[in-house]
Phi, psi and omega in degrees: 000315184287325154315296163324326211276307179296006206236008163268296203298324183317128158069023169301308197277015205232119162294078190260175143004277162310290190321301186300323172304322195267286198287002182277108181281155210280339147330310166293341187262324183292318197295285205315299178342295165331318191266001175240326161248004167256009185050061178272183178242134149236163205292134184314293182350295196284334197292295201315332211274336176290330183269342169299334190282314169308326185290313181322320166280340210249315175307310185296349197241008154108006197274164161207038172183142201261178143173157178298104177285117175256162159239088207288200176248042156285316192109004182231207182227176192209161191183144171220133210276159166212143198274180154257014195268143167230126159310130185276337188077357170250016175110347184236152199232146192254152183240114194236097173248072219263188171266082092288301223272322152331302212287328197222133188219164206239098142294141147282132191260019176295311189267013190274207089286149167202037169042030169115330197318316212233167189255192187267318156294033169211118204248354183281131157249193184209107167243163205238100203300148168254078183315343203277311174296125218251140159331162187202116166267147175211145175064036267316099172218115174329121185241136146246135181306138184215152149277181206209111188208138176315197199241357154247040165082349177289136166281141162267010174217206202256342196266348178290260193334306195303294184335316189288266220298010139253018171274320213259311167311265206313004140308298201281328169340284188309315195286329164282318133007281203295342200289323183291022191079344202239143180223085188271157162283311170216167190227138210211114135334100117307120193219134166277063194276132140333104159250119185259140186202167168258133177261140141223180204274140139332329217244359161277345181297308180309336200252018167247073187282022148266329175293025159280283190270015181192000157087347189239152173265140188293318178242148201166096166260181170343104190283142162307324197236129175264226170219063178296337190251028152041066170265298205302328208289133163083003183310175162297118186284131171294133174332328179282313189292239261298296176343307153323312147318272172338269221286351185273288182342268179326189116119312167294305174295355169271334158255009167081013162276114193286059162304124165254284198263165191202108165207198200252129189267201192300297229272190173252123188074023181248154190209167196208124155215135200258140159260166169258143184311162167228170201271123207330262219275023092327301175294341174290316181289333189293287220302310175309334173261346175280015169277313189292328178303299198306318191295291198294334171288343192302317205281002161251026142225068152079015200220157174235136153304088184261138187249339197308133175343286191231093190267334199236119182299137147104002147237234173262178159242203193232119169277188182180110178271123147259108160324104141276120185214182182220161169226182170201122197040028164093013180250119206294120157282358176232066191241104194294330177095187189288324192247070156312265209000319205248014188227101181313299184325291142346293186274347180277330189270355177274302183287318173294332165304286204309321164313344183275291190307327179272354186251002170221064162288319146328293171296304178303331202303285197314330221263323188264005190290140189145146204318312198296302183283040171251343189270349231235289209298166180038003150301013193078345178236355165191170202305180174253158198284007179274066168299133206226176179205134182275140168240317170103160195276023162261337176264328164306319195293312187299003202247281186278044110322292206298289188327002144248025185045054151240188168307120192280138176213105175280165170296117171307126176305135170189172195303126164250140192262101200254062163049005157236136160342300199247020143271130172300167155288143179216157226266150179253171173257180211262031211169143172265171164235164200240124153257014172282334210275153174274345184205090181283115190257135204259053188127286170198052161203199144250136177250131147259163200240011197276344194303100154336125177310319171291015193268152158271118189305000197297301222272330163274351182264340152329309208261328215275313186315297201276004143326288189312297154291343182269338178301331216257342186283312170331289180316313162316311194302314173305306207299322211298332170298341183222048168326337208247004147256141171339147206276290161337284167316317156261022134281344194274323190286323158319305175276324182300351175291303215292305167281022165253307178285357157231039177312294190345308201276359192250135200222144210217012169257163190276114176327308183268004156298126153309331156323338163260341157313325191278330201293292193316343196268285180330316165260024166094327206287117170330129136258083162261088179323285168264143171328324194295316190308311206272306179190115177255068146256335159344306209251053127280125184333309199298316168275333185271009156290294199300290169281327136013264205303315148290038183032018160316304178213128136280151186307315172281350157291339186280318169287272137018295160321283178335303201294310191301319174293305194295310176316322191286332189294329193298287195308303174312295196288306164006283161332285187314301183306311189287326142342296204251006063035293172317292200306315172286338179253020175216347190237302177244050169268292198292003189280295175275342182305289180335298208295299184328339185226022149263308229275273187319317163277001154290281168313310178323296200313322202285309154006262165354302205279335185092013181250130183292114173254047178332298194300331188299298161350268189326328184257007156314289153339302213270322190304322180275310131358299205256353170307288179321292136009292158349261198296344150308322186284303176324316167309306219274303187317311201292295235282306157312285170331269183340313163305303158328296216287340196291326184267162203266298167336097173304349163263335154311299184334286202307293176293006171283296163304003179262290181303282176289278167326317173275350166267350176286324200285323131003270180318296155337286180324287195309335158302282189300330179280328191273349181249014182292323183286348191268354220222155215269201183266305175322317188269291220304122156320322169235208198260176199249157169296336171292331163246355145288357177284302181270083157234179177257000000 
C-alpha cells in the first residue's frame, strides 16, 4: 500500500516531463526540449501553447492563481500571486494564462536588495522563466522558477549568475571533454544538499523574542546536560518530529523532490534530511523549498523550525553539505574506476578541482560568509575557516606519486572479515571521509562542508562552477602550446604540475587542531575568521576578471553583491543588539530585581525570627551587582550600536560591528548567563536551555 501511495502521489504537484509529453503537441514538446537541453531561444509561439498547458494542469489540480518564484539577494525566495481570472466584460470571466505572462514578470525590484544597482525610486525589475526547472504547485498557486534581473539587464538574485556559471563549465568541460575524444551532449553539475535544522515546541519559541526576532538565542546558559554522551546523533526520533517527518516526506515527494534520508543529528532537537542528486540548479531550488516545506509544516504539528547557523551556545550548530559532482551524459567525471592512476580523464578533472579550490580559496570562504555562519566555523563542530581539501587514502598516494614522478598506485579495495560467520564480508571504500576537512573528496564526489543551514547553495556553486571552468579553460590551453607532443604525455605532464604547485591546500589531518592552523599559516593558506574579512574578495580586481571573462558577474554585479552581503551582515547584528538591549532591560532586570526582593523579604522574616541567612544575604548582593552590571553593559551596547548605524561605509560599518558591537553583545551575554543558574526557575522570564532542549 505505501508502495502504491508514494508512487501514485509522486510528483502530483510537479509540471514534469510527463504532463509535458501527454499535454504538449509533440512538435511543440520536441521544440521546448531544444530550449531545455539545447540551450535554443525560445520561440512566443511555442511560450503560448506551454503555458495554455500548464495553466490547464494547474486548474485540475485546484490552483487559481500563478506567480513567479525568485530568488532575490536576501537568500531566501520570493513571489507574487496573480489570479488566473480575466473579465469577458459581459459579466463571465475567462481563467487566462498566455507566454508573456509565462515568460516574464514585472515585480517590484525597489524593495529588494540590490547593492546599489537599482536607487529605491526607480522600481522596475524583470523576472524570466527558467525553463530548465519545472513548474510546481504550492499552497494552490502555479509557481514558476524565474530569474530576477534589473530593468537595465543586471542580476538582482542569486540564479542569474548560478545558470551562467553552468554554462561557462559546461562550455570549458566540453573543450576538455573533445581532447579525450568524447563529444557529450550536455555536462552537467550534480548536487546533494545536507540540510541540517532544529525542531523545538511552539509554545518555547513564542516566549523567546529573541528566537523570534533572530532566529538564535541571544541568552542562554550552559544546559547540564548537552551532548557529550552522543545519545541524539542516528538516535531513536521522537514521535511528534517523526510525524513531522512523515508529512515533510509526503509533502515533498509530491513535488518531485527526492527526500531520501532523515535521522536525528549531534545536537539535541537537530535533524537532518538528505536528498538525491539532481542536476545543479534544481537541486537548489528542490532544497529552498524544501527549506520552505519544514517551517510551515512544522506548526502543524505543535514545532518551530530554527534553519539558523547556531540558534543554541554549547551545542553544535547546523550546515549544508554540498555534494558536488560533474557529469556528461550521466556519467560521473569524478568517478576514479578501480585504477585512478591509470584513468587520465580523472586525474585531469581531479587537478582542476584542487587547482580551483586553492586558487579561489578567498572566494569560497567569502560565497559562505553571514553574522550565523561565523559562530558555526571552526567551532569544533564544523570545518575550520581555513580552505583544505581531503582526498583520502586512496587518492593520496597516486597524487604524490605522480608529484615525485614515481609510480602512481592506489589501495586495492578489499574485503573485511568481520569475525562472525553470519555476517557477511563487506568492501571497505575507497576512501575514509574527514568531517573536519571543508572540501572532501568522499568517493566520486566532493563534499563542501562550510555552507550554513540558511545558505542559499546559489553562492558557493557559483565561485565552485566558474573555478572550476577556468582550471579546465587552462588545461586546453596547455595542450594546445604543446601541440607537437603527445597528448598523453602532456596531460600527464599537466596534472603532476598541477597537483605540485597546489600540493599546499591539500590535507588529509584533523582539521580542528591547532596544529594544523599553525602547519596552514606556514603554507600560505588563507585564515579568514569573519564576514567583515571574507568579503571584500568581491572587489578584488583578480576575482571580477575571473568572472568577467566567463561571463558569470560583472564588476558592477560584483560590486552590488559585496554591498548587499556587507548591509545584510549590519543589519542582522543590529537586530541582535537591539534585541538583547530590550530582553535585558525589560525582561531580566525585572525578573531578577523580583526574584532578589521575595529573597531580601524572606531573610527580613528569618531576622525577625532571629535566624541568620548569610548565603541568602550573598546571593542578594552578586543580584544587586549584577542588576547594575546589567543595565551598564546594555547602555554601553545601545551606545554602540547607535555608532554603527552611523557609519556609512560598508566594510567600515561591518568591522565597527565586529570589533565593537560584538564583544559588547558577549559581555552583556555573558552577565545574564552567570545569574540565570541563581534565580529561582518560577522568576526566569524565559523558557531555559534545559527545557527547549529537552521534551518529549
Amino acid at each position: 500500500m505505501a508502495k502504491d501511495k508514494v508512487s501514485s502521489e509522486w510528483g502530483e504537484l510537479l509540471f514534469d516531463d510527463a504532463d509535458m509529453q501527454e499535454r504538449l503537441p509533440k512538435p511543440t514538446y520536441r521544440e521546448l526540449m531544444r530550449v531545455i537541453k539545447d540551450g535554443k531561444p525560445l520561440d512566443l509561439d511555442i511560450a503560448n501553447e506551454v503555458a495554455h498547458a500548464m495553466k490547464e494542469w494547474a486548474l485540475e489540480k485546484g490552483a487559481t492563481h500563478f506567480t513567479h518564484w525568485f530568488q532575490p539577494l536576501t537568500g531566501i525566495t520570493s513571489e507574487k500571486h496573480d489570479s488566473f481570472l480575466t473579465p469577458n466584460g459581459d459579466g463571465t470571466i475567462l481563467m487566462a494564462f498566455s507566454g508573456k505572462e509565462l515568460v516574464q514578470g514585472e515585480p517590484d525590484a525597489s524593495s529588494f536588495p540590490s547593492g546599489g544597482l537599482r536607487a529605491t525610486f526607480e522600481a522596475r525589475g524583470y523576472t524570466v522563466w527558467d525553463p530548465t526547472s519545472p513548474a510546481f504547485i504550492k499552497d494552490e498557486v502555479l509557481c514558476i522558477p524565474t530569474a530576477f534581473i534589473s530593468y537595465t539587464g543586471e542580476a538582482l538574485d542569486k540564479k542569474t549568475p548560478l545558470l551562467r556559471s553552468q554554462v561557462a563549465l559546461e562550455m570549458q568541460a566540453k573543450r576538455v571533454l573533445s581532447l579525450f575524444g568524447r563529444e557529450p551532449h550536455r555536462v552537467t553539475t550534480n548536487i546533494g544538499p545536507e540540510q541540517e535544522y532544529f525542531l523545538i515546541k511552539e509554545s518555547d519559541y513564542q516566549a523567546r523574542p529573541d528566537l523570534i526576532l533572530t532566529g538564535r538565542t541571544l541568552f542562554g546558559a550552559p544546559p547540564a546536560k548537552g551532548q557529550e554522551l552522543e545519545e541524539h546523533y542516528f538516535g531513536a526520533i521522537r514521535p511528534t518530529v517523526n510525524e513531522f517527518m512523515k508529512e515533510l516526506d509526503d509533502e515533498l515527494w509530491k513535488l518531485g523532490v527526492p527526500a531520501k534520508t532523515k535521522h536525528n543529528e549531534v545536537a539535541p532537537c537537530q535533524h537532518e534530511l538528505a536528498p538525491i542528486y539532481e542536476q545543479g540548479s534544481v537541486a537548489i531550488d528542490d532544497n529552498l523549498l524544501t527549506m520552505e516545506k519544514m517551517k510551515l509544516l512544522a506548526s502543524h504539528h505543535g514545532l518551530v523550525c530554527l534553519q539558523h547557523e547556531k540558534p543554541f551556545e554549547y551545542v553544535n550548530g547546523s550546515g549544508k553539505h554540498d555534494n558536488w559532482s560533474l557529469s556528461a551524459d550521466g556519467k560521473n567525471l569524478l568517478e576514479p574506476g578501480e585504477h585512478p592512476e591509470d584513468n587520465l580523464l580523472f586525474l585531469v578533472f581531479l587537478a582542476c578541482l584542487v587547482a580551483a579550490v586553492d586558487e579561489h580559496a578567498d572566494l569560497l570562504r567569502m560565497s559562505v560568509a553571514s553574522a550565523g555562519n561565523d559562530h558555526r566555523l571552526g567551532a569544533n563542530e564544523a570545518p575550520p575557516a581555513i580552505v583544505s581539501v581531503f582526498l583520502g587514502d586512496n587518492l593520496s598516494p597516486v597524487v604524490e606519486a605522480l608529484i615525485h614522478k614515481e609510480q602512481a598506485e592506489a589501495h586495492e579495495s578489499e574485503l573485511m572479515d568481520l569475525g562472525v560467520p553470519q555476517l557477511p564480508d563487506i568492501l571497505r571504500d575507497n576512501t575514509d571521509r574527514n568531517r573536519t576537512s571543508p572540501f572532501a573528496f568522499t568517493g566520486n564526489k566532493f563534499e563542501f562542508r562550510m555552507p550554513g543551514s540558511r545558505q542559499n547553495l546559489a553562492d558557493p556553486n557559483v565561485v565552485l562552477n566558474t573555478a572550476v571552468a577556468e582550471q579546465c579553460d587552462r588545461f586546453v590551453n596547455y595542450v594546445a602550446d604543446r601541440s607537437e607532443e603527445p597528448f598523453t604525455q602532456v596531460a600527464m605532464r599537466f596534472v603532476r604540475h598541477t597537483f605540485r604547485d597546489h600540493q599546499r591546500v591539500i590535507f588529509n589531518g584533523n582539521g580542528y587542531s591547532q596544529e594544523w592552523e599553525e602547519e596552514a599559516e606556514r603554507r600560505g593558506l588563507p585564515n579568514i575568521k569573519a564576514t567583515p574579512d571574507a568579503l571584500p574578495a568581491l572587489l578584488d580586481p583578480a576575482n571580477i576578471a575571473l568572472f568577467e571573462k566567463y561571463g558569470v558577474l560583472t564588476e558592477a554585479e560584483m560590486h552590488a553583491r559585496y554591498v548587499a552581503k556587507a548591509e545584510q551582515y549590519a543589519k542582522l547584528i543590529n537586530i541582535e543588539a537591539n534585541c538583547m538591549v530590550d530582553m535585558a532591560r525589560r525582561l531580566y532586570v525585572p525578573a531578577i530585581s523580583s526574584y532578589a526582593g521575595d529573597l531580601a523579604t524572606a531573610v527580613a522574616a528569618k531576622a525577625e525570627l532571629g535566624i541568620s541567612s548569610p548565603s541568602e544575604k550573598g546571593i542578594i548582593t552578586r543580584l544587586t551587582r549584577g542588576i547594575d552590571a546589567i543595565w551598564s553593559l546594555a547602555d554601553d551596547l545601545e551606545s554602540r550600536n547607535y555608532k554603527a548605524r552611523g557609519i556609512e561605509d560598508p566594510g567600515e560599518q561591518d568591522h565597527f560591528y565586529l570589533n565593537e558591537v560584538l564583544p559588547a553583545m558577549q559581555a552583556l551575554r555573558d552577565e545574564v548567563d552567570a545569574l540565570e543558574p541563581m534565580v529561582g526557575d518560577s522568576w526566569w522570564p524565559v523558557p531555559t536551555y534545559n527545557t527547549i532542549l529537552y521534551y518529549v
